[in-house]
LUMVOLO-242229 format. One line per field, with one value per residue (C-alpha): x, y, z; residue number from 1. Coordinates in steps of 0.1 Angstrom, whole numbers, plus 5000, padded with zeros to 4 digits. Layout:
<sites>
X <- c(X, ...)
Y <- c(Y, ...)
Z <- c(Z, ...)
num <- c(NUM, ...)
</sites>
This chain:
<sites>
X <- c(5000, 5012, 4999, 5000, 4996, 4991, 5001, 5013, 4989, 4996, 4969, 4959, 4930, 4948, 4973, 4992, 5000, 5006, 5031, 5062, 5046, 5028, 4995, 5001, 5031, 5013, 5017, 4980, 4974, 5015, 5016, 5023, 4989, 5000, 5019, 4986, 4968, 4993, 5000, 4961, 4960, 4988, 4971, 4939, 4948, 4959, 4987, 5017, 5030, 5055, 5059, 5047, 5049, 5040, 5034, 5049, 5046, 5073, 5111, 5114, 5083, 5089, 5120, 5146, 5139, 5102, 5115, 5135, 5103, 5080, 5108, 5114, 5075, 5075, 5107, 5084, 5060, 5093, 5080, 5101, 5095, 5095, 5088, 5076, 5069, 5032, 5046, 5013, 4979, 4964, 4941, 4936, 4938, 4970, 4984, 4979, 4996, 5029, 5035, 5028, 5063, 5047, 5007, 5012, 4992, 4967, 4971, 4952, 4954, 4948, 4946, 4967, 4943, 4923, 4927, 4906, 4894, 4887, 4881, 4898, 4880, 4892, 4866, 4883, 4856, 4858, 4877, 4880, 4862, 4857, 4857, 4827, 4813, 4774, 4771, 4740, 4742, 4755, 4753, 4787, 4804, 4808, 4790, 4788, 4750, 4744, 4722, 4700, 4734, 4749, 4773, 4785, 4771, 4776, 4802, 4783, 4798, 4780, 4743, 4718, 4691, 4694, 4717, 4728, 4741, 4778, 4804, 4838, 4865, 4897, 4904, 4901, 4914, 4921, 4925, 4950, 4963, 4971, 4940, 4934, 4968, 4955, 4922, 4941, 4964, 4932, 4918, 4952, 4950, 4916, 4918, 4910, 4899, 4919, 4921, 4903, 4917, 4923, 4900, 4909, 4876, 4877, 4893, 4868, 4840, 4853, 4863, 4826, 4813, 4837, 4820, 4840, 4829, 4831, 4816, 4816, 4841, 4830, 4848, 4840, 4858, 4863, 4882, 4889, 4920, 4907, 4911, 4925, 4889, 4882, 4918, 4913, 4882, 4901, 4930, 4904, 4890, 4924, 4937, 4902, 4906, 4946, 4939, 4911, 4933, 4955, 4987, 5013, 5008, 5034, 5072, 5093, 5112, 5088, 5095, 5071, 5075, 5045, 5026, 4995, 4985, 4947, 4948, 4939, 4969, 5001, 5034, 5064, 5101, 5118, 5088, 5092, 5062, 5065, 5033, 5011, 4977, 4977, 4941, 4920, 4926, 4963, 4986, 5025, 5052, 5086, 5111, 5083, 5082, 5053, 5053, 5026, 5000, 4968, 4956, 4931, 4916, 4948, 4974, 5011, 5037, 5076, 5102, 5075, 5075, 5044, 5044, 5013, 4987, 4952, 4943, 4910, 4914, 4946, 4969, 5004, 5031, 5067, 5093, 5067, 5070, 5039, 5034, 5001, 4961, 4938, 4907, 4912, 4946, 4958, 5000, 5024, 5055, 5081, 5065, 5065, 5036, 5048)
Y <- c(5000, 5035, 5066, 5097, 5130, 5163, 5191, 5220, 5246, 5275, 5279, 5313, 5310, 5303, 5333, 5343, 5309, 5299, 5323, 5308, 5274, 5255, 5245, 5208, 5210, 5229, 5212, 5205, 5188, 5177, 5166, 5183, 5176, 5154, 5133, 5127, 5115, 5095, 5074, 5076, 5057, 5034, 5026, 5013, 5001, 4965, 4960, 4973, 5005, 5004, 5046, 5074, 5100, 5138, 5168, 5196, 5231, 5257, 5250, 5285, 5278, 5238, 5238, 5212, 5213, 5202, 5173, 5158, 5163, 5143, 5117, 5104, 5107, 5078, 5061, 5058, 5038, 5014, 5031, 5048, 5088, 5103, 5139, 5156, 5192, 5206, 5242, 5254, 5253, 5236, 5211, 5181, 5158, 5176, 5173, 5133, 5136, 5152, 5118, 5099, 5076, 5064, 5055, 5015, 4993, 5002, 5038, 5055, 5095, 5116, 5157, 5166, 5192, 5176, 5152, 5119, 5089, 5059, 5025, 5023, 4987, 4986, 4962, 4942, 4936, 4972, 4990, 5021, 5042, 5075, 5084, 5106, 5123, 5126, 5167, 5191, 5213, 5196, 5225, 5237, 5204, 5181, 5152, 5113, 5102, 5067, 5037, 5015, 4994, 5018, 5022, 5064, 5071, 5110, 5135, 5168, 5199, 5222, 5210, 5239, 5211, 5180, 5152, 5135, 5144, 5125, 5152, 5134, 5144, 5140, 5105, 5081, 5041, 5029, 4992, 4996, 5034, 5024, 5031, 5063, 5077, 5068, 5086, 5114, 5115, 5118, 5146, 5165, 5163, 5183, 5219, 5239, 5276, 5298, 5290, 5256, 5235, 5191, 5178, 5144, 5141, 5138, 5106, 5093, 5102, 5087, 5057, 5049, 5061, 5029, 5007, 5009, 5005, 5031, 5027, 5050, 5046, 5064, 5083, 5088, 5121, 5146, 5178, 5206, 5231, 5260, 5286, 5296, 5295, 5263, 5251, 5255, 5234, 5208, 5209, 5204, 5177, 5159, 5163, 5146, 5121, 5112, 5113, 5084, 5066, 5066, 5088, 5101, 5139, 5155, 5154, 5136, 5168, 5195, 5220, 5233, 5253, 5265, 5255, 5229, 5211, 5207, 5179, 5172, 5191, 5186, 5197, 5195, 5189, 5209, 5234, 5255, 5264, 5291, 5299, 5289, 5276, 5251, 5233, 5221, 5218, 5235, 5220, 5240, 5228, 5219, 5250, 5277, 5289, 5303, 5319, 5339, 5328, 5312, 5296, 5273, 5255, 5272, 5262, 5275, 5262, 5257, 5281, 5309, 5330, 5338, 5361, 5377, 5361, 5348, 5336, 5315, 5306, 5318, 5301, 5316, 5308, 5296, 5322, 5346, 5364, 5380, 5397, 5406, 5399, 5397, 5376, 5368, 5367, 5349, 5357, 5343, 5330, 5356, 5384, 5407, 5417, 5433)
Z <- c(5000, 4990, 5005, 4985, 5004, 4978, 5004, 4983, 4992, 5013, 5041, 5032, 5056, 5086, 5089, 5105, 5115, 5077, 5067, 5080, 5089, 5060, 5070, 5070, 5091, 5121, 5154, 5169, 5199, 5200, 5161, 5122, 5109, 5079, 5101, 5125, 5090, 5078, 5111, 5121, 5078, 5085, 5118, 5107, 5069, 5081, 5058, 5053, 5042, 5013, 5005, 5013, 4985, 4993, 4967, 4980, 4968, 4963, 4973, 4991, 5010, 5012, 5023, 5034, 5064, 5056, 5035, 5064, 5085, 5061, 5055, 5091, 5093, 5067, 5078, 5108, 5094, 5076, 5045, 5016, 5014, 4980, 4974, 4943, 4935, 4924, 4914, 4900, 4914, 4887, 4907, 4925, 4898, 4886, 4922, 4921, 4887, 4900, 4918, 4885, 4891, 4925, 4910, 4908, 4928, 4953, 4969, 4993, 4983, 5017, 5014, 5045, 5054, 5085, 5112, 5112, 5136, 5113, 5109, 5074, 5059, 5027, 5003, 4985, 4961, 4951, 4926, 4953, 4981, 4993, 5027, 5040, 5071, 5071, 5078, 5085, 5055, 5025, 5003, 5017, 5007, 4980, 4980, 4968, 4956, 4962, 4943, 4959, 4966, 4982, 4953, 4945, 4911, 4909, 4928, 4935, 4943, 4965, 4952, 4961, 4959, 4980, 4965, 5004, 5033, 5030, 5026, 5008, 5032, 5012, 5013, 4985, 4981, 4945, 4939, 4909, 4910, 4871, 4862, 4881, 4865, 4831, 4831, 4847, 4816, 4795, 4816, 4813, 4775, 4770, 4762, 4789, 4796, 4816, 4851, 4849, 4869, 4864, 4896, 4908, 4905, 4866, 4867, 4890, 4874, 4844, 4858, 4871, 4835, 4824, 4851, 4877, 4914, 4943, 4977, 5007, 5039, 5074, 5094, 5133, 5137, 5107, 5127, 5103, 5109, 5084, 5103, 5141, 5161, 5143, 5149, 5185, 5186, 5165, 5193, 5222, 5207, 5198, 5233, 5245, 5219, 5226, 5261, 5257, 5239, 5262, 5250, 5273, 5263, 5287, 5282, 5310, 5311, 5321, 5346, 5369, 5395, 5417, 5387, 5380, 5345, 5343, 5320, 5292, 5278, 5256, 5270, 5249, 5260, 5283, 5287, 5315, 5339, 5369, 5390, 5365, 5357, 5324, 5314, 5300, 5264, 5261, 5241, 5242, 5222, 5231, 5248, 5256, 5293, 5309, 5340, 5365, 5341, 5337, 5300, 5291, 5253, 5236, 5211, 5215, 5195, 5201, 5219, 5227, 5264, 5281, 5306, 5332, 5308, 5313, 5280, 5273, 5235, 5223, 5192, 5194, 5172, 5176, 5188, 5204, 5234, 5246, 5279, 5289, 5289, 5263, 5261, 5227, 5206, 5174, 5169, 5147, 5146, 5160, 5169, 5199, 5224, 5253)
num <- c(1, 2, 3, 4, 5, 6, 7, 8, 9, 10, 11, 12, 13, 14, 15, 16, 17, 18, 19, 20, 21, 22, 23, 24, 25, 26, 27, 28, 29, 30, 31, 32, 33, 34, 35, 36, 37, 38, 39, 40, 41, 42, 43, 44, 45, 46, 47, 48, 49, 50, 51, 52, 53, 54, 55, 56, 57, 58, 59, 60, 61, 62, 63, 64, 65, 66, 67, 68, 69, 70, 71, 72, 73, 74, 75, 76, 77, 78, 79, 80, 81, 82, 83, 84, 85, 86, 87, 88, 89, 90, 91, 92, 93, 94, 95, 96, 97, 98, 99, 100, 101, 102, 103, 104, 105, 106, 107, 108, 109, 110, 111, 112, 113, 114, 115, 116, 117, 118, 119, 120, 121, 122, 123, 124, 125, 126, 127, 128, 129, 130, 131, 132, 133, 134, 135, 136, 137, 138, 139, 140, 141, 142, 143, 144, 145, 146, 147, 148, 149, 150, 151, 152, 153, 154, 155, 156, 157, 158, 159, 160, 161, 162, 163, 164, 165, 166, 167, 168, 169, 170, 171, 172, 173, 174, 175, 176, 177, 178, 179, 180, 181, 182, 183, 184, 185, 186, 187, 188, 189, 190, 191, 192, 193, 194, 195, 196, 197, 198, 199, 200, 201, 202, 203, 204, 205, 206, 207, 208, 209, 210, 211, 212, 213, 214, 215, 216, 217, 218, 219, 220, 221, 222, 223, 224, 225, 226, 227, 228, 229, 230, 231, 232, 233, 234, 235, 236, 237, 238, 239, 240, 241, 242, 243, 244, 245, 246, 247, 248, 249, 250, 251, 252, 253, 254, 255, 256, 257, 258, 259, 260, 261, 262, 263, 264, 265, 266, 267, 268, 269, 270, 271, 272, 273, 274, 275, 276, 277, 278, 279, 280, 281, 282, 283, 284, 285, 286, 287, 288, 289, 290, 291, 292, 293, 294, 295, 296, 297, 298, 299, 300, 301, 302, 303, 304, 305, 306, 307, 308, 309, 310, 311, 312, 313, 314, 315, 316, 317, 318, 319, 320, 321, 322, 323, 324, 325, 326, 327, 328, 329, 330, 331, 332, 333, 334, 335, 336, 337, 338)
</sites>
């Protein structure tokens, strides 16, 4: 099994936190996103994971750095890494198509946008699924339509009449990624107006016009990271969920002094906390100090210092140092608020 992760978008939506930091690689609840979805895949798949291949955007933005990161995420797994470059934003289908060398076999494509709980069965029978989350108003997804078998017989984007209620969430199993690649090709062929982008879901579509077979997978937990106030709730519910499942979430190495962690919460290595209040639903990365502070349901990344806070849903980058009191603050990386 291969897993192919397109990741070359920027994360516009979730500056400040995006400009230095792709929005794949963000830390929430402990974790890069991308490397929670491809472990939580690998987890539940029930076979073993020969590469993981990930689309990357820009060189100046995806650095080296970044393709270290991914690697030893996959060498994690005992899988081969492979990168490639998407260095236009010309689509989903196009993104699957910039890892053209690594479509053999059966692949599971994940967008490395969201954080899932699954129970991935793939059906053998099947010549692939997609993953969906049932949602209250489907007119602000795209959705499958099912037959009386349950089978998906249309992709709708959107519909402004009702189609379902099962909102595809980025994940999608092919039996034979051969064939997924070739009606891609085809797609990539046709003349195109400006700005019209290859969808992935081209060569799907066209595969069931050809009689191929798609059903549905489930998800239990479909957690967005779109923007900071959704990102937050993401974070509280990954804590909840890591906690249940029985993670150690703080480093051997904390410091506290005068201090209490209200769990759950995520503290990184060598965090430093003097006469301070942590909990619920914090998660702080490895390096920051906090001190004479109380801070509940917030993010903070790596290296930061907090100082005289009291902060009830805050997401602060890496390198801050902030000193003060607001009730409601979003900061990126290295910046000053004294």
């Amino acid at each position: 099994m291969k897993i192919i992760v397109p990741m070359a978008g920027r994360g516009s939506r979730l500056r400040p936190h995006s400009l230095t930091v792709p929005k794949p690689m963000l830390p929430v609840a402990g974790s890069p996103i991308v490397a929670q979805l491809v472990n939580e895949i690998a987890k539940v798949v029930a076979q073993p994971i020969e590469e993981v291949a990930y689309i990357l955007g820009d060189p100046a933005f995806f650095g080296k750095a970044i393709e270290e990161e991914l690697t030893q995420v996959a060498q994690d797994l005992g899988a081969k890494a492979t990168i490639y470059r998407q260095l236009e934003p010309l689509g989903t289908g196009h993104a699957v198509m910039c890892a053209a060398d690594s479509l053999s076999g059966p692949i599971i494509v994940a967008y490395a946008d969201t954080l899932i709980r699954t129970e991935l069965s793939l059906d053998p029978e099947v010549d692939g699924m997609i993953w969906v989350k049932k949602v209250e108003n489907p007119r602000a997804y795209g959705v499958v339509q099912l037959n009386r078998n349950d089978h998906i017989t249309a992709l709708v984007e959107k519909p402004q009449e009702f189609v379902s209620d099962l909102a595809v969430i980025g994940i999608y199993y092919f039996k034979d990624a051969a064939i997924i690649k070739a009606e891609l090709e085809e797609a990539m062929k046709k003349s195109r107006v400006e700005g019209e982008e290859i969808l992935l879901n081209e060569g799907i579509l066209s595969m069931m016009e050809k009689g191929a077979t798609f059903t549905p997978g489930a998800v239990k937990e479909w957690m967005d990271c779109g923007n900071p106030k959704i990102t937050l709730q993401t974070n509280k519910k990954m804590l909840d969920i890591l906690t249940e499942e029985g993670n150690k979430l703080v480093a051997d190495d904390v410091i506290l002094e005068n201090s209490e962690i209200i769990p759950p919460c995520f503290v990184g290595k060598g965090a430093v906390l003097k006469n301070t209040t942590l909990g619920p639903h914090v998660a702080i990365g490895a390096g920051s100090t906090v001190e004479s502070s109380t801070i509940s349901n917030s993010l903070i990344q790596k290296n930061t210092q907090i100082k005289n806070a009291k902060l009830q849903g805050a997401m602060i980058g890496n390198a801050v140092k902030f000193d003060g009191n607001y009730s409601f603050i979003s900061i990126g990386d290295y910046s000053e608020l004294t």
